[in-house]
C-alpha positions in Angstrom: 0.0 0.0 0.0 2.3 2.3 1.0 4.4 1.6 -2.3 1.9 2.2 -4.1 1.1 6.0 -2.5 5.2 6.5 -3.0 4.8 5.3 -7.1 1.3 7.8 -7.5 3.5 10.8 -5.5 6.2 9.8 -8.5 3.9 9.9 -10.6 1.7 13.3 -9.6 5.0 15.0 -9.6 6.0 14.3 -13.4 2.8 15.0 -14.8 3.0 18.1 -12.6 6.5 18.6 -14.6 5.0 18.2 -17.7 2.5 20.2 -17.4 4.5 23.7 -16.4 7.1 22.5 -19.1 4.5 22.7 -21.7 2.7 26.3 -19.7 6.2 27.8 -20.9 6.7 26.8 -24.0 2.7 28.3 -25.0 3.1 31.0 -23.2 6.5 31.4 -24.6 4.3 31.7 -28.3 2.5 34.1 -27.2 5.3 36.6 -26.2 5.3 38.3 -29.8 1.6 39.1 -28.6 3.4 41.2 -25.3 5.5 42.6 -27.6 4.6 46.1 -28.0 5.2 46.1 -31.7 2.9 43.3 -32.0 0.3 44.7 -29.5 0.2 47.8 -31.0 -0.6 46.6 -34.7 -3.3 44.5 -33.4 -4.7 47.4 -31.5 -4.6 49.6 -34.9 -5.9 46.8 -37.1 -9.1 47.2 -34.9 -8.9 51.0 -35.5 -7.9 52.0 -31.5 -4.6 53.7 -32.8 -4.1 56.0 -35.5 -0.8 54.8 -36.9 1.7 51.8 -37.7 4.2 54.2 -38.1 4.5 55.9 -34.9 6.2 52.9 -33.5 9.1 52.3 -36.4 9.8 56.7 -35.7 9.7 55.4 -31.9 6.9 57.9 -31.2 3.5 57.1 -29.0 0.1 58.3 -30.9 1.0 60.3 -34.0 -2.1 61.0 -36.5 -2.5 59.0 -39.2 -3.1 61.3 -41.5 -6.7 62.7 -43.2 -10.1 62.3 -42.5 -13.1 61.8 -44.6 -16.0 60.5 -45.6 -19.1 56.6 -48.6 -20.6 57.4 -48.8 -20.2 56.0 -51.1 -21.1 55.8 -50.2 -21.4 54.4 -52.1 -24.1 55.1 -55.5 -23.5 52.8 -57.7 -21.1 52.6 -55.5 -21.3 49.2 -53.7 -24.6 48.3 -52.0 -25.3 50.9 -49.6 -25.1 54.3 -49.8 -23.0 56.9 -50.7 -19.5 54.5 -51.8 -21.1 52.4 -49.2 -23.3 50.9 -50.8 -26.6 50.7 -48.7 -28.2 53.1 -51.4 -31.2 55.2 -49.6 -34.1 56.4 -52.1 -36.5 59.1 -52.7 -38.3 58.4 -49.7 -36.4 56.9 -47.1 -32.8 58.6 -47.6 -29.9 57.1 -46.3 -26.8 57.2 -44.3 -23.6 57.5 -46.0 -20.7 55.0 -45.6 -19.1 52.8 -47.7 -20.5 49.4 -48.1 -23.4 49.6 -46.6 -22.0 50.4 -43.2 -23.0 53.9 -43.1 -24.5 56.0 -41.3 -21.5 58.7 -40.3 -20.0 56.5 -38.4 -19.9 57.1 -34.7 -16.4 58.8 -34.2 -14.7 56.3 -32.2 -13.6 57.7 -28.4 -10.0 58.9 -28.2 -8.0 55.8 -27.0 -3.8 55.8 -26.1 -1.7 52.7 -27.5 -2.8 50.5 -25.0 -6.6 50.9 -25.8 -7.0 53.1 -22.8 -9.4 56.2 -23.0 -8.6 59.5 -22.7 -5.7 60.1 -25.1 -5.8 62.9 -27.4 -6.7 62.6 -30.6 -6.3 64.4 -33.5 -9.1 66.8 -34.8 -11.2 66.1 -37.7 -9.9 69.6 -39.1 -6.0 69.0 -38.0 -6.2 65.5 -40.0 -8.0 66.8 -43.1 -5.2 69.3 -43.0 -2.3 66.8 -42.8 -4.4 64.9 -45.9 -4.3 67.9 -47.9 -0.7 68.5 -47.2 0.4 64.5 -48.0 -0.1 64.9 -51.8 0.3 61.4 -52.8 3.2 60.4 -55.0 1.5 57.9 -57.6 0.3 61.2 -59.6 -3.2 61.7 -57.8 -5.0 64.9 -56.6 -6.2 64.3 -53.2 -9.6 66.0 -51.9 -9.8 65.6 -47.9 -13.1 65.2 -46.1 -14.5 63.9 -49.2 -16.4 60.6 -50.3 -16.2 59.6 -53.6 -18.6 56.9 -55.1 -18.2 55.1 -58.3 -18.2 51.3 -59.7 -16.0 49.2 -56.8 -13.3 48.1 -58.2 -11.7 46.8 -55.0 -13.4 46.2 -52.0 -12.2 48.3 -49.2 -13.3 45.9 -46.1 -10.8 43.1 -47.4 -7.9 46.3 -48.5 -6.4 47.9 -45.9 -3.6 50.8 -46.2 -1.3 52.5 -43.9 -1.5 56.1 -46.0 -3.7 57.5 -48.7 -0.5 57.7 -50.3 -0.2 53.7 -49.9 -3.8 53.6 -50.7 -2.8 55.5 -54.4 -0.2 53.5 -54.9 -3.2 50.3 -55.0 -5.3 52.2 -57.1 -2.3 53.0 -59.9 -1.8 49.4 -60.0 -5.6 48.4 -60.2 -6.5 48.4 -64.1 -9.5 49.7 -64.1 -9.5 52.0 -61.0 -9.6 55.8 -61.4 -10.5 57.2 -57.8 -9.5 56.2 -54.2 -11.4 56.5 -51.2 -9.5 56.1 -47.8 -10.5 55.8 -44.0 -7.6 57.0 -41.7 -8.5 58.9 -38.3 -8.9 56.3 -36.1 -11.1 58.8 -33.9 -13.5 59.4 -37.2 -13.5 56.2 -38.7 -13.8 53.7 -36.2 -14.5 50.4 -37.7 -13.9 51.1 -40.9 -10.2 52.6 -39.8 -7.5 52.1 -42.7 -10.1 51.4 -45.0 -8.8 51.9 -49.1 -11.7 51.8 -51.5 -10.9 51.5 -55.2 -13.2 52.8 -58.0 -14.0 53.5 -61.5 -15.7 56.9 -61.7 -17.2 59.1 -64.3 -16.8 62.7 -64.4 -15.3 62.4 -61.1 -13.6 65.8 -61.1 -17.1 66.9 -61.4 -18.2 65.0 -58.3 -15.5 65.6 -56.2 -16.6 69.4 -56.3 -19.8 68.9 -55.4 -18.8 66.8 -52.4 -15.6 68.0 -51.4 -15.8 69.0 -47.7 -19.5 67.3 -47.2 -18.3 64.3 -45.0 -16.1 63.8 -42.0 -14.4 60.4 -42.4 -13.2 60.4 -45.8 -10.0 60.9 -47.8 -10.5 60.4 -52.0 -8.3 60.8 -54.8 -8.3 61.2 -58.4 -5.5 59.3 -60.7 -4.2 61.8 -63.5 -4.7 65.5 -64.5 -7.7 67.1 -64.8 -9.2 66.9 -68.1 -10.3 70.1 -70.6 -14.1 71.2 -69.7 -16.6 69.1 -71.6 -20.5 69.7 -72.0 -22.5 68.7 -69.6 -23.8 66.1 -68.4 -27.1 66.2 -68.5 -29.0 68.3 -71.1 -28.0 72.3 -69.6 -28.6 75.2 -72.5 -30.9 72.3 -74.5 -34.1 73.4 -74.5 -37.1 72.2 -72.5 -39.2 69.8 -73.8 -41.9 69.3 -71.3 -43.8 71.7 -68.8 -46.0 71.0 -65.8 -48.6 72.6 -65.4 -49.5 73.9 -62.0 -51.7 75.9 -60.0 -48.4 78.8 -59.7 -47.6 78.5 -62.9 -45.4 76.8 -65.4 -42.3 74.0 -64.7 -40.4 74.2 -67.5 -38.2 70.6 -67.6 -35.2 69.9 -70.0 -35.2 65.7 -70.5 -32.1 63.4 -69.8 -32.4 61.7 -73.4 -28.9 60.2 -74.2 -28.4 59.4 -70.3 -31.8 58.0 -69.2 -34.0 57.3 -72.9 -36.3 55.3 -70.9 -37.8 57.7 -68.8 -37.7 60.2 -71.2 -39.4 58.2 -73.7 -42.1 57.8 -70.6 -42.4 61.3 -69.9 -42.4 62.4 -73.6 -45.3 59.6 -74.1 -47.5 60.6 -71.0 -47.2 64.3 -72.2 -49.0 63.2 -75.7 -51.2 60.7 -74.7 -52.7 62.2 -71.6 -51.6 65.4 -70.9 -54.3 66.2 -68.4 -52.9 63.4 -66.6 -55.8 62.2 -64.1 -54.3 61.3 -61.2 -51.2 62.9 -61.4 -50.1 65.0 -58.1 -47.6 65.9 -55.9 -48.5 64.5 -52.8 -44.8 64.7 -50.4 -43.4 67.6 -49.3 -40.0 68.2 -47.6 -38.8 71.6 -47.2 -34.7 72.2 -46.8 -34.3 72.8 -43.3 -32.1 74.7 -41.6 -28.4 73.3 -41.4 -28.7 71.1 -44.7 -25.3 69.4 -45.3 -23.8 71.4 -43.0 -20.6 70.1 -40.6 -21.6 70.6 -37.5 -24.2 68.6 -37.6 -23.7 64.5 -37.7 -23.5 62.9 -40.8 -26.7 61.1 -41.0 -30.7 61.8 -41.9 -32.0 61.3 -38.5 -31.7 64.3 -37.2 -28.4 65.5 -38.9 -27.1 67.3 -41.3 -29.4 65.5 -44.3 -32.9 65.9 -42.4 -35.5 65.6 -41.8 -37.1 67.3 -43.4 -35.2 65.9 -46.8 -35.7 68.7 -49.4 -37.7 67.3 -52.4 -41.4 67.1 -53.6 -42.3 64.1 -54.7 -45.8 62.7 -56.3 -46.9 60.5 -59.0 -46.3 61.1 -63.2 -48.4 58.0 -63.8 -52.0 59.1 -65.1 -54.8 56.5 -64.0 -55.9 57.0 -68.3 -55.4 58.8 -71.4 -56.9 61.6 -73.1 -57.5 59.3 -76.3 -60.1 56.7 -76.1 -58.2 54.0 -77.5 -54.7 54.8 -76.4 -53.0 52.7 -73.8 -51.0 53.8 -70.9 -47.4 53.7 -71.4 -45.9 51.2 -69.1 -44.1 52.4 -65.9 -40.3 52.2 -67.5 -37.8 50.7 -65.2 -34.6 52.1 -63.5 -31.6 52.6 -65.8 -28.4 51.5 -65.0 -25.0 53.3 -65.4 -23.5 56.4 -63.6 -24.5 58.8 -66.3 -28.0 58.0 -65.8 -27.5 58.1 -61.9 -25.4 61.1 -61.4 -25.2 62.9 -57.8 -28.4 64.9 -57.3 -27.9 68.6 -57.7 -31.2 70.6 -57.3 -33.9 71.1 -60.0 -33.0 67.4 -60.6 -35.9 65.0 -61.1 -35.5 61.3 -60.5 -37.6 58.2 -59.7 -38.1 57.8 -56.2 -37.4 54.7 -54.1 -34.4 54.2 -56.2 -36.1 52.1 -58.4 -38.3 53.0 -62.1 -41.1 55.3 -62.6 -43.9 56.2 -61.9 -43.2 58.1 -58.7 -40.4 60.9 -58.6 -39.4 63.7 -57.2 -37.6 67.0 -57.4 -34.9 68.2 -55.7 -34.6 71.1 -53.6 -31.5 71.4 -52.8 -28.0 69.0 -53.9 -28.0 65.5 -52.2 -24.8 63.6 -51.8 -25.5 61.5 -49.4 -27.9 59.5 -51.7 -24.8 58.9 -54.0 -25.7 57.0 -57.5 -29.1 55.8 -56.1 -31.4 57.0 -58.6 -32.3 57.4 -62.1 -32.2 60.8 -62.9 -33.9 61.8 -66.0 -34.7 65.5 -66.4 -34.1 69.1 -64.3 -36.2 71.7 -64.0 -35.3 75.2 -65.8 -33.2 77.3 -63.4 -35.0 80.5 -62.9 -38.6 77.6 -62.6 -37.2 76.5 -59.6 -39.4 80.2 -58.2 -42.1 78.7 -59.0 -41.3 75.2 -57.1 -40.8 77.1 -54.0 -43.9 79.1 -54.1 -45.9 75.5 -54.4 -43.7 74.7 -51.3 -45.5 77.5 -49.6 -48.7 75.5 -49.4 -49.9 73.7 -45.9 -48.4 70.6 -44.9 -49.0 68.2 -42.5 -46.7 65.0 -40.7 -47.3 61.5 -41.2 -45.4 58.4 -39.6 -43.9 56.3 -42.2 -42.2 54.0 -39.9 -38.4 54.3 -41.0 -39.4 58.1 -40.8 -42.4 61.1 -40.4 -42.9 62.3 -43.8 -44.0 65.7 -44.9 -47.2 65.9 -46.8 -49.2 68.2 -48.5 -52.8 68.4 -46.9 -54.2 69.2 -50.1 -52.4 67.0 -53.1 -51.2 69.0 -55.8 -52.5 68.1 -58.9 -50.9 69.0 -62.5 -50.7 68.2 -66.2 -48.1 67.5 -68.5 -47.3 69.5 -72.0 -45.4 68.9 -75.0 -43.4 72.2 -75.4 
């Protein structure tokens, strides 16, 4: 018996042997992990630095560069809004973001290298500033606090980048990529930290004005020099072609043709087939409320700087019959795909709502970037018409819950008619 006790205290005390032998050698695999090299890029691969780098020039927290913007964002841009992806429509707008992860991202707290809170991080302003400044050297212009959308070439969840310059350098290599779209403040970006979108963009040089400055996350770039001034896109100093006829007066509209024939075929069709157009009428309306778009407000549609209210009057351009015994309805045409026909929404710009095909559309009342390539525009209202627009915005409204969000309505509908001009 008691040989046996002495063989299982031999026995106890080996295993025990073992067993701290092999505690040393795993923790011994993990050291790399203690490492503050090592620790640190895993903290900034979940975007709670703001830089790789600071650690190779031995210093602590150093920015990471620029801030910006989706959404992308994106439009055609990947599905969601802005270069997100996650595209809104005419009646629920959306977030931006890229890929569908937008909404203006929640600025993540300020964090030190060891995922602490409190450290200081940089400023929105102070990083779109160091963008600016960090020109990068693969022959791109760069356009801090700006979102870019565009056809995803590369998807920027699965392409991370140190730089925007780093980020440039990826899009120079990609064939068919022609814009860049980079996530670098830690503080603004959060998840999406390090982020590098690649695109293919038309008359980007044209967007990037008209959203350069609108978001707070993003860095984009054009490849190459701009090009000469071209005619427009749309169908600017052709004339109108249709009018509606309203209560206030005449809305002139010059017709998207080359970049959305379908709906201008429909509109052209409804104008000579039923131009009293029974049942037509405006029935949403969404005045531009104080602060649109602007920066210090968060970049979202619940309550930020895109609404509510969201700035266009939408209704219905499909008549319930024709004028002509006889004549059949044209059939509701469907959305139309490519970036000319789904340009960035300036006002005056109609387009079909719900980010689908007609019948229902709206016009704009003011320029909306954070809906990105969502819709099929297919005509704009004569400039100094837009008077008139505003006067019919003048009429009563009331509030109605929609679910996703309280719309604004007219109490009344407002009815009109179509003409051939």
């Amino acid at each position: 018996m008691g040989g046996g006790t002495r063989l299982q205290q031999v026995l106890m005390a080996a295993a025990f042997s073992l067993a701290t032998f092999s505690l040393v050698a795993f923790m011994s695999t993990l050291a790399p992990a203690a490492d503050p090299v090592h620790r640190h890029r895993r903290l900034w691969a979940h975007g709670l630095v703001a830089d790789l780098r600071p650690l190779r020039a031995g210093a602590a927290d150093a920015p990471r560069g620029a801030v910006s913007a989706e959404a992308l964002g994106g439009g055609d841009a990947a599905p969601g809004a802005g270069s997100m992806g996650g595209q809104s429509d005419g009646d629920v707008p959306q977030d931006l973001g890229h890929a569908g992860e937008q909404g203006s991202g929640d600025a993540a707290p300020g964090l030190d290298s060891a995922g602490q809170q409190g450290a200081q991080q940089p400023a929105p302003q102070a990083a779109a500033q160091l963008a600016a400044a960090a020109v990068p050297s693969c022959g791109a212009s760069l356009f801090a606090e700006t979102e870019l959308g565009g056809d995803v070439v590369v998807w920027g969840a699965n392409n991370l980048a140190e730089t925007a310059a780093e980020c440039c350098a990826k899009c120079a290599q990609a064939p068919t990529c022609s814009v860049f779209v980079f996530c670098s403040s830690a503080q603004a970006c959060g998840e999406l930290h390090g982020q590098c979108w690649l695109k293919r963009l038309v008359d980007a040089w044209d967007e990037a004005e008209m959203l350069q400055g609108k978001s707070s996350r993003w860095t984009s770039g054009i490849l190459g020099a701009r090009p000469a001034p071209s005619a427009s896109r749309g169908a600017e100093g052709t004339p109108p072609e249709v009018a509606l006829v309203t209560e206030a007066g005449e809305v002139r509209i010059r017709l998207f043709a080359a970049a959305a024939p379908l709906a201008a075929a429909f509109v052209r069709k409804v104008a000579r087939v039923a131009p009293s157009c029974t049942g037509c009428r405006f029935y949403r309306a969404e005045p531009v409320p104080s602060g649109w778009g602007s920066k210090e407000l968060p970049d979202s549609w619940s309550g930020g700087r895109w609404g509510p209210p969201y700035a266009l009057m939408q209704g219905s351009f499909m008549p319930s019959r024709t004028d002509e015994p006889g004549v059949a309805l044209p059939a509701k045409p469907p959305a139309e795909s490519g970036q000319r026909a789904r340009p960035l929404i300036r006002r005056g710009m109609l387009a079909w709502a719900g980010g689908g095909g007609g019948g229902d559309a709206f016009i704009a009342l003011a320029e909306h970037p954070e809906w990105g390539h969502g819709h099929t525009v297919w005509g704009e209202v004569v400039a100094e018409d837009m008077a008139i627009v505003d006067r019919l915005m003048q009429r009563p409204l009331r509030s109605e819950d929609w679910g996703a969000i309280t719309a604004s309505l007219f109490v009344a509908p407002l009815t009109f008619q179509l003409r051939l001009l």
